[in-house]
C-alpha positions as CSV (number, residue, x, y, z in Angstrom):
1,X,168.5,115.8,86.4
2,X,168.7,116.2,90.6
3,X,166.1,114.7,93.0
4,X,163.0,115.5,93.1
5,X,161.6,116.9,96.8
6,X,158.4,115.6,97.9
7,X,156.3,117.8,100.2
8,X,153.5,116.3,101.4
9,X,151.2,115.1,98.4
10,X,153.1,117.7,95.9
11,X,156.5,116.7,94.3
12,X,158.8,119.2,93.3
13,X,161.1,119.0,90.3
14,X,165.2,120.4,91.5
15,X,164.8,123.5,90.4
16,X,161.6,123.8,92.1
17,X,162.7,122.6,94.8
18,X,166.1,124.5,95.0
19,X,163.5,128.2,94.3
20,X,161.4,126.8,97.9
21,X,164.5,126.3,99.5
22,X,165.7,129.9,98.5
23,X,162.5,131.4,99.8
24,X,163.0,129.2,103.2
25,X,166.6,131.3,103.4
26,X,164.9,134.5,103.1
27,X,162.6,133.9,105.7
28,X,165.4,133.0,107.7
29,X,167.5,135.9,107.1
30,X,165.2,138.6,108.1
31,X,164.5,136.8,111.5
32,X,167.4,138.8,112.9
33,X,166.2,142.0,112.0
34,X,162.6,141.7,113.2
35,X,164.2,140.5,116.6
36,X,165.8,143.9,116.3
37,X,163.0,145.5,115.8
38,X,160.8,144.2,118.3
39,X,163.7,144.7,121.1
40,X,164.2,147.7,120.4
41,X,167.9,147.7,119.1
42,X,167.0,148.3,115.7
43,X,165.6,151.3,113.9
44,X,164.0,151.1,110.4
45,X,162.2,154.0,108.6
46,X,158.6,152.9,107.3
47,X,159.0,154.3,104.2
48,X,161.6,152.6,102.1
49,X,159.8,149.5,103.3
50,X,156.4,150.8,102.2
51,X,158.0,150.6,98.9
52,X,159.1,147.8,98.7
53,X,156.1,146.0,100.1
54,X,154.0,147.8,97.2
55,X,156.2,146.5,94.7
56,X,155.6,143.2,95.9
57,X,151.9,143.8,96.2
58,X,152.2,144.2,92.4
59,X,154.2,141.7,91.6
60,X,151.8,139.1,94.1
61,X,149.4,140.5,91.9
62,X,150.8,139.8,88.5
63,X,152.5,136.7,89.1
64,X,149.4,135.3,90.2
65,X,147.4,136.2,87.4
66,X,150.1,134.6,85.0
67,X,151.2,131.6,86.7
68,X,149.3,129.1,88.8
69,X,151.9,126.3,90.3
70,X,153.4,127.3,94.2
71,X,156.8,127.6,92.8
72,X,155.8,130.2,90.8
73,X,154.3,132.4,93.1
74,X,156.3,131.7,96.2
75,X,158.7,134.5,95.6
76,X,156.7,137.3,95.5
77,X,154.6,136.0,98.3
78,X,157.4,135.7,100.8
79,X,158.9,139.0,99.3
80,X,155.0,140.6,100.3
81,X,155.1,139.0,104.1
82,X,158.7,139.7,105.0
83,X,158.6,143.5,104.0
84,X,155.0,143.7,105.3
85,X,156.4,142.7,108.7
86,X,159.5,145.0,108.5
87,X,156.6,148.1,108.0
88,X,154.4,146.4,110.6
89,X,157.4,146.2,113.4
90,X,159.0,149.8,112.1
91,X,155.1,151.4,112.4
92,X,155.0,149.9,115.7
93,X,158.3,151.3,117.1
94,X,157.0,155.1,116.4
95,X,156.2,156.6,119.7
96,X,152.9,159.3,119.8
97,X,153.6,162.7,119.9
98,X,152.4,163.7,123.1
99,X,150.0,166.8,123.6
C-alpha cells in the first residue's frame, strides 16, 4: 500500500504523505507571485484575496474543530498563510494618497 514517509518522530501513511507533499507544491507555486509582488512587477487587488483568505479562516476554523492529525489540517492552513501573504504584499504595494 506505498511507503510510508517518516518526518521526524511522526510517520505518515502514502496518502498522507502524498496530501504534505501537495501542500509543499503550493507553497512553492505562489513563490513566484509574491516575488512579483514585492518587486514591483506584479499587481494584485486586495479584495479577491481578502476573500479568499476569509474562506480559509473558516475552513482553519472548522477543520480544526473536526479533525486533530496534521494531515488533516495542513490544507487549510497553507491555504490561510499563502492568501494572507498575497493580501499582506498587495496591501503593501498601495501607495498613500497624498494631501
Amino acid at each position: 500500500n506505498g511507503i510510508p514517509l517518516n518526518v521526524g518522530t511522526h510517520d505518515f501513511a502514502p496518502p498522507a504523505a502524498a496530501n504534505l507533499a501537495l501542500q509543499a507544491t503550493a507553497v512553492i507555486a505562489f513563490i513566484p507571485m509574491y516575488r512579483g509582488l514585492l518587486t514591483g512587477k506584479e499587481q494584485e487587488r486586495a479584495l479577491p484575496w481578502v476573500l479568499w483568505t476569509s474562506a480559509f479562516v473558516l475552513f482553519c476554523v472548522s477543520s480544526m474543530s473536526t479533525y486533530s492529525t496534521v494531515e488533516e489540517v495542513a490544507y487549510p492552513v497553507v491555504g490561510l498563510v499563502t492568501h494572507a501573504l498575497v493580501v499582506a504584499f498587495a496591501l503593501a504595494a498601495i501607495k498613500p494618497l497624498r494631501a
